[in-house]
N, C-alpha and C positions, 0 to 999 in steps of 0.2 A: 661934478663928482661922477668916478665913470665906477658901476656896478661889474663887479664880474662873476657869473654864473660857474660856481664850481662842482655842481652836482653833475652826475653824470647824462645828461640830458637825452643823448642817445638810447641809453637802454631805458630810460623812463619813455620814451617816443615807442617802444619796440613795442614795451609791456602793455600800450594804450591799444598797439594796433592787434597785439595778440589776442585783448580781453573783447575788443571793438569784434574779431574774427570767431571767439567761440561766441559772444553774444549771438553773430547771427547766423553764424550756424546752429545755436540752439532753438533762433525762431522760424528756421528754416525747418530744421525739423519736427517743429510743434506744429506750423503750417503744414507738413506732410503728412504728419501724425493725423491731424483734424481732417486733410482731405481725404486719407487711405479709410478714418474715420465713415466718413459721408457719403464716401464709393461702398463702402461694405452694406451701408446702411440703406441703399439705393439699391445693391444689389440682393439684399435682402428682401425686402419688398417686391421688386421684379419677380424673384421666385418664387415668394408667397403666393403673386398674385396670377401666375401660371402653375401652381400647386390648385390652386381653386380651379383656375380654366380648365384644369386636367382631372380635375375630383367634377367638376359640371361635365365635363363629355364620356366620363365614366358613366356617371348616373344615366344620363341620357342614352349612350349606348346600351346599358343595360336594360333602359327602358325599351329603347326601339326593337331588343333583342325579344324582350317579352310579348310586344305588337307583332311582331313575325311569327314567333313561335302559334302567335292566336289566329292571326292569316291566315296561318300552315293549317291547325285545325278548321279554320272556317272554311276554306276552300278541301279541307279532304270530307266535312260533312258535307257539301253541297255536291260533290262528284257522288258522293254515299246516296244523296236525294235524290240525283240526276238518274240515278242507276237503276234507283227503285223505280222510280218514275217510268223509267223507260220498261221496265220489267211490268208493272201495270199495262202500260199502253200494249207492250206487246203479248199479255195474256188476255186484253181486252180485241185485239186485233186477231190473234187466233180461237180466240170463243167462235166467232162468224168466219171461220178459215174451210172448214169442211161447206160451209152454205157455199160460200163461194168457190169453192174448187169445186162440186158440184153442177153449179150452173156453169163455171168457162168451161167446163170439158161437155156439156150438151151443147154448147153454143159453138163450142170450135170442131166436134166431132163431123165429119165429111159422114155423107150418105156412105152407107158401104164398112163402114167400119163398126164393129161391135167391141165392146169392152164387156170384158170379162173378171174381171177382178182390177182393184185397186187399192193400194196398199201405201201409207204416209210415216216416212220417217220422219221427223223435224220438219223439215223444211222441204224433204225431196218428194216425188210423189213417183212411186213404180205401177209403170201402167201396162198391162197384160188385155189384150184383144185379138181376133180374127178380124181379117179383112179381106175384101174379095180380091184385092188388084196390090203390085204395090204403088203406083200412083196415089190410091187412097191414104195408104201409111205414107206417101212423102207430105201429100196434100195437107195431112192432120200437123207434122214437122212443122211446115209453113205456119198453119193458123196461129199454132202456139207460141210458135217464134214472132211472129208481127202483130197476130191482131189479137192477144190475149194483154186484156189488163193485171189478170193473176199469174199467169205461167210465164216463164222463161230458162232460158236454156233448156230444149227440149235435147235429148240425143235417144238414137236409136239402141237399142243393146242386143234386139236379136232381131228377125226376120226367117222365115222357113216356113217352106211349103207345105201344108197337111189338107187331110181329103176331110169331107164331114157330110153325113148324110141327110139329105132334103127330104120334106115332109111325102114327098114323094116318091121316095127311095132312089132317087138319082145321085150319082154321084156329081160331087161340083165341087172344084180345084180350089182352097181356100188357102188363106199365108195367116201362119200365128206370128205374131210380132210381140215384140215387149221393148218399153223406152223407159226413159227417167228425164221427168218436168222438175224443175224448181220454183216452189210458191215466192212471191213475192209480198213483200210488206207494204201494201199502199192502204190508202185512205179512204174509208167506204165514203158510200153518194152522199149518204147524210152528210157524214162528217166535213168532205168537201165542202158540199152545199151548205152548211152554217159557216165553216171557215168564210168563203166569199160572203154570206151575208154580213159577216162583224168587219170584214174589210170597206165591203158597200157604207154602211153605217161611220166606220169612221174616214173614209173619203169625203 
């Protein structure tokens, strides 16, 4: 018995591959769906977790901003110490500054020359004397210049001839002069001499 198929077989074929076509396209899109899903939720995260890294290097920078700021203070107190310090040492150095200008200008004055007045700004010292020659006033230059431990930069400022009368009423050809020394800051004996002792000691 031979069967014969009268439905329309065709467009039933069609309708199968149509419903077969949204089917997967609709699990292609739910697959999409679930991955755009999983990407967002990945990408969410990621920026969490660089919203933290970036809230921790906040904090931190702000911390280190505060450690500097304290630096800044530390190191402008210690320059404030240093200062004072150094302001001690040098009111302590100039307490013994007259002893010691004193004896270098007996020690460096040439036979021949007299001082007459002496007068100490800061640091400078204006020195006013008669000399017999001027050789004597160069000689006095030199010693101050090389072999004084307290004096340097000696200069001349004046020099001229005046007359002055001897105990004898003679006359005798004499030179007024006047110069300007500069005291220096160094280290008395003592102070040396302990310094090397505590170096001896820790040697």
């Amino acid at each position: 018995m031979i069967l014969i198929n009268l439905l329309p077989h065709r467009e039933e074929k069609r309708r199968q591959r149509k419903r077969a076509f949204f089917i997967s396209l609709a699990a292609c899109a739910a697959v999409g769906a679930v991955a755009a899903g999983l990407w967002y939720s990945v990408l969410q995260e990621l920026a969490s977790a660089q919203d933290a890294r970036n809230d921790y290097l906040k904090s931190e920078i702000a911390r280190l901003d505060t450690q500097i700021k304290d630096i800044a203070n530390l190191r402008t107190e210690i320059d404030a110490l240093k200062a004072r310090q150094k302001a001690v040492e040098d009111l302590q150095t100039d307490r013994n500054t007259p002893v010691h200008l004193l004896n270098e200008l007996v020690r460096q004055t040439p036979e021949g020359v007299y001082l007459t007045s002496i007068k100490q700004t800061g640091q400078v010292v204006l020195i006013n004397g008669v000399a017999q020659t001027n050789e004597r006033v160069s000689e006095f230059l030199r010693n101050t210049l090389y072999n004084s431990r307290w004096l340097e930069r000696p200069e001349l400022v004046e020099i001229k001839a005046s007359t002055a009368t001897a105990a004898n009423r003679d006359q005798r050809r004499l030179f007024d002069f006047s110069m300007r020394v500069t005291l220096k800051r160094v280290q008395s004996a003592a102070g040396a001499a302990s310094a090397a002792a505590v170096q001896a000691k820790a040697g």
